[in-house]
C-alpha positions in Angstrom: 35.1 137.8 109.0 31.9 136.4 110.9 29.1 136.4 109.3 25.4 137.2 109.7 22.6 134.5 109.3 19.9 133.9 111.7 18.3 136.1 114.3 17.7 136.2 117.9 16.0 138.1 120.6 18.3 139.6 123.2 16.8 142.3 125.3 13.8 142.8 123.4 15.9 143.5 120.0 16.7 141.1 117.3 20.3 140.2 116.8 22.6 137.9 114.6 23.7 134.3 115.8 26.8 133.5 114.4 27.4 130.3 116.3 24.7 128.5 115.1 24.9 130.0 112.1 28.7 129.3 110.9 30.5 127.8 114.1 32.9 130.5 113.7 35.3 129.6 117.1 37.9 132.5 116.4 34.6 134.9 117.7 33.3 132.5 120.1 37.3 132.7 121.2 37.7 136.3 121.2 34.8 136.6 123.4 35.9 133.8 125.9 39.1 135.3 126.0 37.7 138.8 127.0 35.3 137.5 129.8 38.4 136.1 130.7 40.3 139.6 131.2 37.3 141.5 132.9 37.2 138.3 135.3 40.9 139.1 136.0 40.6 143.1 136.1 37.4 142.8 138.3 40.0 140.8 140.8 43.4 142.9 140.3 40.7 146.2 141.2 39.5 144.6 144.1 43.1 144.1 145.2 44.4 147.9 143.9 41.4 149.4 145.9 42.7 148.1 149.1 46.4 149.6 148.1 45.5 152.4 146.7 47.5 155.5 149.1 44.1 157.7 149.2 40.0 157.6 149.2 39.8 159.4 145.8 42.2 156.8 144.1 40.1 154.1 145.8 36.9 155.9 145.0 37.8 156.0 141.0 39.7 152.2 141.0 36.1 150.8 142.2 34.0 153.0 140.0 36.4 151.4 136.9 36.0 147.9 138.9 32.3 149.1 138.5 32.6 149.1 134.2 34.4 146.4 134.4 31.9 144.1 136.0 29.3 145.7 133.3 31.8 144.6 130.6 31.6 140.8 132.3 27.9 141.0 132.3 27.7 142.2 128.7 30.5 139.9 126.9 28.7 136.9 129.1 25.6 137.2 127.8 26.5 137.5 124.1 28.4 134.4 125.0 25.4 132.5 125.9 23.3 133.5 123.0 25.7 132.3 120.5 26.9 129.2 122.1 24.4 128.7 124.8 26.6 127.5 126.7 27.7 129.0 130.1 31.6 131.0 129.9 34.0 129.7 132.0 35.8 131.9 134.2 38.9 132.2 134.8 42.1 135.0 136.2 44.6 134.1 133.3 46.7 137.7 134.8 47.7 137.7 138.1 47.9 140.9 139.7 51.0 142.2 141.2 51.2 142.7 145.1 52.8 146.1 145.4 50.4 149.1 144.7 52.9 150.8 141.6 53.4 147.9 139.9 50.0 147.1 140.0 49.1 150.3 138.6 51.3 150.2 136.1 50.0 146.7 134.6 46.7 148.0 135.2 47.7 150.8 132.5 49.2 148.6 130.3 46.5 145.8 130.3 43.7 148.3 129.6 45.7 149.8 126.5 45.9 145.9 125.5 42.2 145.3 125.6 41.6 148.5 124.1 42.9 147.0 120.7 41.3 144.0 121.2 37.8 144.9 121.6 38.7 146.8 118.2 39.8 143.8 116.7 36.5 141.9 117.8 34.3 145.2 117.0 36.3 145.2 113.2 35.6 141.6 112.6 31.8 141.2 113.8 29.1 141.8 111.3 26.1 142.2 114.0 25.9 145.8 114.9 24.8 144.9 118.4 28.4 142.9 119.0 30.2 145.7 117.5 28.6 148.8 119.6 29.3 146.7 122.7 33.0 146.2 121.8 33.1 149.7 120.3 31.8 151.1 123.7 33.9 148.6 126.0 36.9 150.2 124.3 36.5 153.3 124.9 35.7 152.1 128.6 39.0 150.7 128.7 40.7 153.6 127.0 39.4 156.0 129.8 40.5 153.9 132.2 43.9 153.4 131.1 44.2 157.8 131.2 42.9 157.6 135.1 45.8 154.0 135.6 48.8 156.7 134.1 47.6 159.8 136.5 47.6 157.6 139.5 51.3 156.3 138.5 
């Protein structure tokens, strides 16, 4: 579990700051891990987008590249205010080149991070950490329902 110690101010609210706290690197991990697969989703989008066979499925691709980029903002700023350290950033999926398979992995990869933002919203203590995770899932969960009408 991570745990709960001192306080700081993000966005006008006071949170929990496990890094300094307990140098708990399995959260610090999680996190780096998800910046990592919004990076990679915000590129694969991109890449759909130009694919995709008509304006609607374009349309709704760039509105989820859209929550996607809002995810990267979010999970990069708690990031900084437990490590304060800059994330790296990194594609660690690539993104296949044929418009069908790329929606398919697109499906399958949010159903993936759906879980894992459960995970990380399970095992955080601050409530601010968990509603993000909570609300990134449910993101990704929506998503993955518009990736299975499109294949």
């Amino acid at each position: 579990m991570y745990s709960n110690q001192y306080v700081y101010n993000y966005g006008g609210q006071f949170y929990n700051d496990y890094f300094r706290a307990t140098n708990d690197t399995q959260l610090i991990n999680d996190i780096q891990k998800a910046i990592n697969g919004e990076y990679s989703a915000i590129s694969c989008y991109e890449k759909l987008a130009k694919m995709a066979p008509t304006q609607d499925q374009k349309t709704k691709i760039l509105e989820i590249q859209k929550d996607e980029k809002r995810h990267l903002e979010e999970f990069s700023r708690i990031y900084i205010n437990l490590t304060g350290r800059q994330p790296t950033y990194k594609i660690i999926e690539e993104c296949p080149d044929n418009y069908k398979a790329g929606i398919e992995f697109a499906f399958k990869d949010e159903q993936e991070a759906v879980d894992f933002y459960l995970d990380i919203a399970d095992k955080a203590q601050d409530t601010f950490i968990k509603e993000r995770f909570r609300r990134a899932a449910s993101d990704e969960q929506n998503h993955a329902v518009w990736f299975l009408f499109f294949f």
